[in-house]
Jmol script that loads the backbone (N, CA, C; Angstrom):
load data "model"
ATOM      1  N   UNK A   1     -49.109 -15.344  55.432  1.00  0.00           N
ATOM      2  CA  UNK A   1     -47.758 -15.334  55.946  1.00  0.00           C
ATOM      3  C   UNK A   1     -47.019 -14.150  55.324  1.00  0.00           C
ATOM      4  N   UNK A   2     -46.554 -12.966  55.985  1.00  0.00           N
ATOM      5  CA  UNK A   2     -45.774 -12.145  55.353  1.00  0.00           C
ATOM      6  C   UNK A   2     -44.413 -12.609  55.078  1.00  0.00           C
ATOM      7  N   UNK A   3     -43.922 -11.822  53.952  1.00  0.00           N
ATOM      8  CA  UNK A   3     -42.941 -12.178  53.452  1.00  0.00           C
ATOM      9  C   UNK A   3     -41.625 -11.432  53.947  1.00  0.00           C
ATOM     10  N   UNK A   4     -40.601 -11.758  54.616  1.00  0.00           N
ATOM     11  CA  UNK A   4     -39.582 -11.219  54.885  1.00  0.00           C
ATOM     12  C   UNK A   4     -38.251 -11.611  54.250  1.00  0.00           C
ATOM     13  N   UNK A   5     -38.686 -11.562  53.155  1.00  0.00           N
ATOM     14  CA  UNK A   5     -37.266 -10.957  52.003  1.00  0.00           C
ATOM     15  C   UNK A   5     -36.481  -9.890  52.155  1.00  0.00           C
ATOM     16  N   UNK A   6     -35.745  -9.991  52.682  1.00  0.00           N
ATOM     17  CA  UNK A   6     -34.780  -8.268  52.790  1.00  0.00           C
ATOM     18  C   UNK A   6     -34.663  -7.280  51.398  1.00  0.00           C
ATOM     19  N   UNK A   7     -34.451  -8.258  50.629  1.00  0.00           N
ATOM     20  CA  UNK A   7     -34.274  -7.649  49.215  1.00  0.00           C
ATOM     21  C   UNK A   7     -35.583  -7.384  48.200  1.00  0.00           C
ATOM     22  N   UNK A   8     -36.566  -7.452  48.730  1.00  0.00           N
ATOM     23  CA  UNK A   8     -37.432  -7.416  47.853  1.00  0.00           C
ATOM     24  C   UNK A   8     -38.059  -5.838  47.541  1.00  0.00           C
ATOM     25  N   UNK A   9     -38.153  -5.378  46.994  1.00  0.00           N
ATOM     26  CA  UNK A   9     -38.673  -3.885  46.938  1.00  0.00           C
ATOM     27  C   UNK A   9     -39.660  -3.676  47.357  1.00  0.00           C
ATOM     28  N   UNK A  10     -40.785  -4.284  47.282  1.00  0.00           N
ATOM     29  CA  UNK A  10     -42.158  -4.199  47.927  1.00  0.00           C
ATOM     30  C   UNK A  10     -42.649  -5.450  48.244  1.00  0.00           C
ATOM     31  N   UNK A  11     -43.776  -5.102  48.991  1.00  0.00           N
ATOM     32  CA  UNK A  11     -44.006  -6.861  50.078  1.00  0.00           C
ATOM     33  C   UNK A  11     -44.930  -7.193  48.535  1.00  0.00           C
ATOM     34  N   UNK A  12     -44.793  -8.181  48.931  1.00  0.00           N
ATOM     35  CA  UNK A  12     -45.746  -9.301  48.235  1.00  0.00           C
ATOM     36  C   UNK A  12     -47.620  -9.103  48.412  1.00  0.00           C
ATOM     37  N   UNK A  13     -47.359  -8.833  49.544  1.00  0.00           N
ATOM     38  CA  UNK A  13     -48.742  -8.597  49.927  1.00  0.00           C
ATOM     39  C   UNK A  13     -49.127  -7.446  50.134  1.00  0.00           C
ATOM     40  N   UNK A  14     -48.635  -6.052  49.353  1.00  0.00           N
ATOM     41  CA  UNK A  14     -48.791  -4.676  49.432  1.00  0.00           C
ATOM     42  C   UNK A  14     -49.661  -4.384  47.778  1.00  0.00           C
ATOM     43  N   UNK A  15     -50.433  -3.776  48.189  1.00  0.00           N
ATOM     44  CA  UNK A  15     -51.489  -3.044  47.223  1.00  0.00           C
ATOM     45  C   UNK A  15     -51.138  -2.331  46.211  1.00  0.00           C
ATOM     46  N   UNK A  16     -51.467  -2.705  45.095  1.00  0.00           N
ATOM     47  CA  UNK A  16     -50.790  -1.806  43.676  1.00  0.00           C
ATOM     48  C   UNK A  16     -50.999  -0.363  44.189  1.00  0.00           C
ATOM     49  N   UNK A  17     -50.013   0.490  44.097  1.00  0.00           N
ATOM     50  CA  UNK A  17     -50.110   1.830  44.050  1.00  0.00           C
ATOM     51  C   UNK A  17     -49.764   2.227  45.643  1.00  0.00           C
ATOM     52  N   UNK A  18     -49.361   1.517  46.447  1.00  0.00           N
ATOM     53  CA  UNK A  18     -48.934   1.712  47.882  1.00  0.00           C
ATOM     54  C   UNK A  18     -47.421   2.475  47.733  1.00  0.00           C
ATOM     55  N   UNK A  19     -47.391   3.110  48.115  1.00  0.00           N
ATOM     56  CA  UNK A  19     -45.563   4.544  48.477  1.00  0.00           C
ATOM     57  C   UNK A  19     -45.017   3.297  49.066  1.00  0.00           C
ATOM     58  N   UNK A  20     -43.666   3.307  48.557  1.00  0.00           N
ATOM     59  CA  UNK A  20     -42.277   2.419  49.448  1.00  0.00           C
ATOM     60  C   UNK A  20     -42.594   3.527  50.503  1.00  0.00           C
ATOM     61  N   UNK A  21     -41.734   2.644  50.909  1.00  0.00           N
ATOM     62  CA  UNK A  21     -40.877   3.711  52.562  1.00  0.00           C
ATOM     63  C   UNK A  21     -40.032   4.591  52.167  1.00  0.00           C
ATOM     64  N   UNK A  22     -40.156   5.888  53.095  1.00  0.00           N
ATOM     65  CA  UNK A  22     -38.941   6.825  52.392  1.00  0.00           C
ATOM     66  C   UNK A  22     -37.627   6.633  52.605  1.00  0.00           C
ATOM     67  N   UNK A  23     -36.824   7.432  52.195  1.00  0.00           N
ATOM     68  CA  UNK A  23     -35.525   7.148  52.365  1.00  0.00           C
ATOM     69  C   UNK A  23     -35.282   7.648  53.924  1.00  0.00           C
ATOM     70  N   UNK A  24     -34.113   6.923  54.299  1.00  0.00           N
ATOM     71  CA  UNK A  24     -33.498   7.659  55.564  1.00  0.00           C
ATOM     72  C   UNK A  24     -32.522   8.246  55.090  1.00  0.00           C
ATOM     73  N   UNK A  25     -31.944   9.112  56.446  1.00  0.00           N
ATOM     74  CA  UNK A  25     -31.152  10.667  56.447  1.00  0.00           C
ATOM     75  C   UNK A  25     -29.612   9.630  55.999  1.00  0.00           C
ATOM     76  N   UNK A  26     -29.791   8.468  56.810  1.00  0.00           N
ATOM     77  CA  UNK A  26     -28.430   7.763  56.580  1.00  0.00           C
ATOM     78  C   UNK A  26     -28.315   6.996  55.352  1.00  0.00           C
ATOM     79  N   UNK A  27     -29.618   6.771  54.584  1.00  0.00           N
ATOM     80  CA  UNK A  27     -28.935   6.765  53.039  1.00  0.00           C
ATOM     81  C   UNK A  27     -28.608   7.300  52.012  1.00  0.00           C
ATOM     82  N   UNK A  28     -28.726   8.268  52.649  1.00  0.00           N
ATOM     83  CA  UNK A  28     -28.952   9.614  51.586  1.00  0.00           C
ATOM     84  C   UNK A  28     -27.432  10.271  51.856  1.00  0.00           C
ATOM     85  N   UNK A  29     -27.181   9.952  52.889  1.00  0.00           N
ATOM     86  CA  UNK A  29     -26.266  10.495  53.290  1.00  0.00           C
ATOM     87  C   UNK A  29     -24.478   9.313  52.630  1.00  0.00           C
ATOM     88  N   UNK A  30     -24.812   8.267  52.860  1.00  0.00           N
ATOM     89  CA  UNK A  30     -24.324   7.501  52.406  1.00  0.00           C
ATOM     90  C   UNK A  30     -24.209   7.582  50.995  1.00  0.00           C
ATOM     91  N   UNK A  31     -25.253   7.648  50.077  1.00  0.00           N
ATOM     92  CA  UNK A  31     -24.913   7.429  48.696  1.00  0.00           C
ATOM     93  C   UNK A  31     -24.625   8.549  48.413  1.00  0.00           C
ATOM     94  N   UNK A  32     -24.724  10.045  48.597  1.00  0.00           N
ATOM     95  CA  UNK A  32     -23.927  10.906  48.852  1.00  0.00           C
ATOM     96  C   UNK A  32     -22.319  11.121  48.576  1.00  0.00           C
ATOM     97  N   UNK A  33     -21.759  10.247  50.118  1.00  0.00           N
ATOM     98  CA  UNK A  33     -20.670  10.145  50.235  1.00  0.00           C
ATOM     99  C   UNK A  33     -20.019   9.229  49.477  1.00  0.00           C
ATOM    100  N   UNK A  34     -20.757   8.246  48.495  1.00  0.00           N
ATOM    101  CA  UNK A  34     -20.083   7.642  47.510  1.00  0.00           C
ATOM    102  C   UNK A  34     -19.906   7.928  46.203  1.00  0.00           C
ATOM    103  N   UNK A  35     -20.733   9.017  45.839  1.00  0.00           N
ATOM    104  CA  UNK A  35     -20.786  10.290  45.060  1.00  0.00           C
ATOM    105  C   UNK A  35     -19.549  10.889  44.699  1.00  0.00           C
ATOM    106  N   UNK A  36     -19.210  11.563  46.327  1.00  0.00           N
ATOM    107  CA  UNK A  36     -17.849  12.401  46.196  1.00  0.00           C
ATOM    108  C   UNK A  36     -16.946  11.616  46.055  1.00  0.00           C
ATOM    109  N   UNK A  37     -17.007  10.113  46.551  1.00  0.00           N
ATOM    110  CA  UNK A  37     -15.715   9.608  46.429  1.00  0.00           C
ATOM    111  C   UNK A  37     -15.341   9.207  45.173  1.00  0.00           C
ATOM    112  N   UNK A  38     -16.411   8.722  44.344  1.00  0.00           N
ATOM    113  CA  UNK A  38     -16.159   8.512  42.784  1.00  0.00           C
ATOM    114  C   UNK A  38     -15.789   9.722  41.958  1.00  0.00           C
ATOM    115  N   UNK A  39     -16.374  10.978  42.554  1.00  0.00           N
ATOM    116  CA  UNK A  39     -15.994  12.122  41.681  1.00  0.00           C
ATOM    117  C   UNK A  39     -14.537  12.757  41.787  1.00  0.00           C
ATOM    118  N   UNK A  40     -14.525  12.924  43.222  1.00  0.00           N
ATOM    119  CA  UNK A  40     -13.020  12.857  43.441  1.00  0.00           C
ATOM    120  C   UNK A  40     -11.737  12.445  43.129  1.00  0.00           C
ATOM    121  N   UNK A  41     -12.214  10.975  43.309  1.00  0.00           N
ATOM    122  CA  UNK A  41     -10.881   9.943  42.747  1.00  0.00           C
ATOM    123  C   UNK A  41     -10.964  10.567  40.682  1.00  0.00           C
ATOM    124  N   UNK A  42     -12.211  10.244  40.357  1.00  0.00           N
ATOM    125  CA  UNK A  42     -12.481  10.797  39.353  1.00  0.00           C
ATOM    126  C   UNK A  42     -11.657  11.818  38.504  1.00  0.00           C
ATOM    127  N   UNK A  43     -11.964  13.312  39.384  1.00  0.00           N
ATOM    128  CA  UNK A  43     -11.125  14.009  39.062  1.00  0.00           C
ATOM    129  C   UNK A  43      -9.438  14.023  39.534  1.00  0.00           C
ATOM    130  N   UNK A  44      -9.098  13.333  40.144  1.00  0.00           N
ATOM    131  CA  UNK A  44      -7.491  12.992  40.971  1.00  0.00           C
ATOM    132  C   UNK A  44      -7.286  12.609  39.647  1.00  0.00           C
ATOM    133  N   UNK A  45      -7.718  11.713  38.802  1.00  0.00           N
ATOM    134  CA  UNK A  45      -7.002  10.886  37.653  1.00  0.00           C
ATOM    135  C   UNK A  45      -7.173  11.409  36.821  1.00  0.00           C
ATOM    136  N   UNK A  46      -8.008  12.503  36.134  1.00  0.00           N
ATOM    137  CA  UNK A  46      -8.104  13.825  35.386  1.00  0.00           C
ATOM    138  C   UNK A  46      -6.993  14.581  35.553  1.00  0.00           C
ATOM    139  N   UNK A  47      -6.590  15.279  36.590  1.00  0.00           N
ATOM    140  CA  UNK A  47      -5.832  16.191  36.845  1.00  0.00           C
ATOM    141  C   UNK A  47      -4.359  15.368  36.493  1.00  0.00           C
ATOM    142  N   UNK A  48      -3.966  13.851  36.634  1.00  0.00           N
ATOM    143  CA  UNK A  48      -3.450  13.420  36.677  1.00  0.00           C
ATOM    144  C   UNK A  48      -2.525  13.550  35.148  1.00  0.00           C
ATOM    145  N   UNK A  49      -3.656  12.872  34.131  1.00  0.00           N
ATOM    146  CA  UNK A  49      -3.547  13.193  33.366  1.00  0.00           C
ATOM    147  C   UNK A  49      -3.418  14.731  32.126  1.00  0.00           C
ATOM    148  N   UNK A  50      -3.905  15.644  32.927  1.00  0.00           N
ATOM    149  CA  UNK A  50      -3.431  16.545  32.574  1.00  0.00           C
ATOM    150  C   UNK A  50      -2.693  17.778  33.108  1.00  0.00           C
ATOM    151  N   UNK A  51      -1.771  16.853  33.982  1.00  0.00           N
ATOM    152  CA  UNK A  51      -0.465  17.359  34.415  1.00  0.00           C
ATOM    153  C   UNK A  51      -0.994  19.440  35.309  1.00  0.00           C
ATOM    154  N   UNK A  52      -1.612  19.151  36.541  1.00  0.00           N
ATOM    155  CA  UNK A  52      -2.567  20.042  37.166  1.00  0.00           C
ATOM    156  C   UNK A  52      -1.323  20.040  37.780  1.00  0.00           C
ATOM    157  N   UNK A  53      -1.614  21.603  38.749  1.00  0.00           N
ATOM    158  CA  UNK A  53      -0.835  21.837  39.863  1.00  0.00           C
ATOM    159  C   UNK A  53      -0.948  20.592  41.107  1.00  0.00           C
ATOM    160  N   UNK A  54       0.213  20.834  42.258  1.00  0.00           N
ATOM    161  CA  UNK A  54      -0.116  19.728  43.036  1.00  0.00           C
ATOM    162  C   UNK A  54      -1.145  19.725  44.063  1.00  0.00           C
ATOM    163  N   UNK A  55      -1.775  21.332  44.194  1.00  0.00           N
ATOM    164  CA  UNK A  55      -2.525  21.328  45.742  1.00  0.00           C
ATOM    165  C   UNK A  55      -3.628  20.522  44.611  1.00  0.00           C
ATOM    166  N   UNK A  56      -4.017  20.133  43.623  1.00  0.00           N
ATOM    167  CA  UNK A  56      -5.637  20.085  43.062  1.00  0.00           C
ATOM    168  C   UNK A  56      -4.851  18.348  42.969  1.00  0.00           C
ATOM    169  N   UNK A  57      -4.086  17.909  43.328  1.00  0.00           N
ATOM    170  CA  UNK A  57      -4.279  16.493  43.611  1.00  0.00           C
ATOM    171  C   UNK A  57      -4.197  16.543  44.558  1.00  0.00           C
ATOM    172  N   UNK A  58      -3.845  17.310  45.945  1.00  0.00           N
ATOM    173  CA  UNK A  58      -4.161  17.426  47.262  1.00  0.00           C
ATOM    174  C   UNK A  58      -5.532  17.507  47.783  1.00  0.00           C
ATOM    175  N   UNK A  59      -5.952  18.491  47.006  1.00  0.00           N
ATOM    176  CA  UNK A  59      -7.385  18.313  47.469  1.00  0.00           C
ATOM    177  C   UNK A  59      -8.203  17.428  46.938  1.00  0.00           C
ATOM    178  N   UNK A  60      -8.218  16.633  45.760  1.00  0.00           N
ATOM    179  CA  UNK A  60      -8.976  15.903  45.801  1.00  0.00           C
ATOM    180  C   UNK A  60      -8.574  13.998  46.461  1.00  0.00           C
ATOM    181  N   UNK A  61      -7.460  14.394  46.842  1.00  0.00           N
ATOM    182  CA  UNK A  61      -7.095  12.935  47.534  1.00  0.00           C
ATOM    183  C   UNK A  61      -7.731  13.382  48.663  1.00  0.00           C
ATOM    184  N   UNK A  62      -7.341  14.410  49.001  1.00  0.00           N
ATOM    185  CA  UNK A  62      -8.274  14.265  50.549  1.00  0.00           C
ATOM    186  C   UNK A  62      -9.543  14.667  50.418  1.00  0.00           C
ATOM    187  N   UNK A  63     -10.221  14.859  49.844  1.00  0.00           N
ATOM    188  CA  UNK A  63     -11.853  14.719  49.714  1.00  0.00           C
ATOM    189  C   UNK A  63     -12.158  12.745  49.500  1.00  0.00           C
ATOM    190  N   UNK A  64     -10.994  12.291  48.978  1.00  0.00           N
ATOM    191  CA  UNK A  64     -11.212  10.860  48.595  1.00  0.00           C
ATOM    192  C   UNK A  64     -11.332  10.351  50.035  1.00  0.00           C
ATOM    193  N   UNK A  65     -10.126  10.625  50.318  1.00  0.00           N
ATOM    194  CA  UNK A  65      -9.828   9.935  52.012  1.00  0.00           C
ATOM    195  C   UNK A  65     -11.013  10.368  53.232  1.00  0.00           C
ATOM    196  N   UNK A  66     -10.957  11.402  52.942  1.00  0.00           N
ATOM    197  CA  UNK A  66     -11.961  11.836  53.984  1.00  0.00           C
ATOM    198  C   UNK A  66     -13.169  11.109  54.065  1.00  0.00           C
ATOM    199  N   UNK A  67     -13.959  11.126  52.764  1.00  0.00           N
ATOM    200  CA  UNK A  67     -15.437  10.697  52.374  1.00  0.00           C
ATOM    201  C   UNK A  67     -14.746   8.819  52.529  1.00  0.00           C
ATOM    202  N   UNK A  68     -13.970   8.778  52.173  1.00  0.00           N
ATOM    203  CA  UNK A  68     -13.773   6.966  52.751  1.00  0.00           C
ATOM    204  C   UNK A  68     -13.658   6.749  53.819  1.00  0.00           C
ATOM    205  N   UNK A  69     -12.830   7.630  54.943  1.00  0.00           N
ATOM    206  CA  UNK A  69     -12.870   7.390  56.023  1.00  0.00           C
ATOM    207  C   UNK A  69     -14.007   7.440  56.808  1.00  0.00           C
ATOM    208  N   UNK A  70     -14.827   8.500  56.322  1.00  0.00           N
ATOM    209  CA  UNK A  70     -16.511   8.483  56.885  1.00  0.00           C
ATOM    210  C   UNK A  70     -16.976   7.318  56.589  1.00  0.00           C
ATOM    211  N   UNK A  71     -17.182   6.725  55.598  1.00  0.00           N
ATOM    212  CA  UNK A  71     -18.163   5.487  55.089  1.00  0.00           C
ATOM    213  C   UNK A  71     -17.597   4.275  56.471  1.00  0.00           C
ATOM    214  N   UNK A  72     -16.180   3.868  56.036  1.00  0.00           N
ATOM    215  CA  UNK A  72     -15.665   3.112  57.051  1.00  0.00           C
ATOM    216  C   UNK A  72     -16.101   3.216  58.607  1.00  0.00           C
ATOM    217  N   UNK A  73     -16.291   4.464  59.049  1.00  0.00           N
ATOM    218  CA  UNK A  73     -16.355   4.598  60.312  1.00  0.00           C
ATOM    219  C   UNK A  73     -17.904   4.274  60.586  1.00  0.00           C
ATOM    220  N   UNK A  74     -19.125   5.135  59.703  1.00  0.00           N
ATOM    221  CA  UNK A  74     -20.553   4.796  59.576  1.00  0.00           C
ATOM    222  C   UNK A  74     -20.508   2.895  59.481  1.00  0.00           C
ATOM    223  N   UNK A  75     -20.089   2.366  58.653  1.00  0.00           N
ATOM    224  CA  UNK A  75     -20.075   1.105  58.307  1.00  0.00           C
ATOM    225  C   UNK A  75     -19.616   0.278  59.795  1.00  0.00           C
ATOM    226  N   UNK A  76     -18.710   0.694  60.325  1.00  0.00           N
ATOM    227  CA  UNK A  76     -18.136   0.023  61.368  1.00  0.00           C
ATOM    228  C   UNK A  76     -19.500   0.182  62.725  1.00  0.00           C
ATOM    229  N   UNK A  77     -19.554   1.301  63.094  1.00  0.00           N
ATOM    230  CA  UNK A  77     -20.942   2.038  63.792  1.00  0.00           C
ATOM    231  C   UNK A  77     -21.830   1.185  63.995  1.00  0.00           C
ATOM    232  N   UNK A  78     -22.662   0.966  62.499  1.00  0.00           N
ATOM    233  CA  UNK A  78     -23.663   0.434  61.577  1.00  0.00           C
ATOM    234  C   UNK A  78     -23.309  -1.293  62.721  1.00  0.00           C
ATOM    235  N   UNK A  79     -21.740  -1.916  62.375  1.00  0.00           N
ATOM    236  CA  UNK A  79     -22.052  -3.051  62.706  1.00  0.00           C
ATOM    237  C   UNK A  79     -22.740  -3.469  64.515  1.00  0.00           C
ATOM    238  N   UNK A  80     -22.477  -2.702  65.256  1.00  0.00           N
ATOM    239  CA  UNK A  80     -22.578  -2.488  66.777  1.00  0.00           C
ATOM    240  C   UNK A  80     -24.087  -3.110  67.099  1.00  0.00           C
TER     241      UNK A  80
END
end "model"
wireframe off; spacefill off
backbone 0.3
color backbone group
């Protein structure tokens, strides 16, 4: 009986030394975009703290927003 665990990393019934599956373009792409958004916000609260000009909290709010608004929209997509 194969095992259909969603979460499991490798089947149960797969051979020591068998390759996972590779990644797809859309997770890569995804963890990516959660990348920038942590680095971003990241640096927004850096700059914050050390009292930066205003375009460098401009740009990194909107690198925040942007890369969130992508995830949201992929995520929404994703549900269809």
């Amino acid at each position: 009986m194969p095992n259909n665990d969603p979460y499991r990393l490798t089947g149960a019934d797969a051979a020591p030394g068998t390759p996972s599956p590779a990644l797809t373009r859309g997770e890569i792409a995804r963890s990516l975009l959660w990348i920038l958004v942590v680095i971003s916000a990241v640096a927004n609260m850096a700059a914050s703290y050390g009292d930066a000009n205003t375009w460098v909290h401009l740009a990194c709010g909107a690198v925040t927003v942007l890369c969130g608004g992508i995830l949201v929209v992929r995520n929404l997509r994703g549900r269809r």
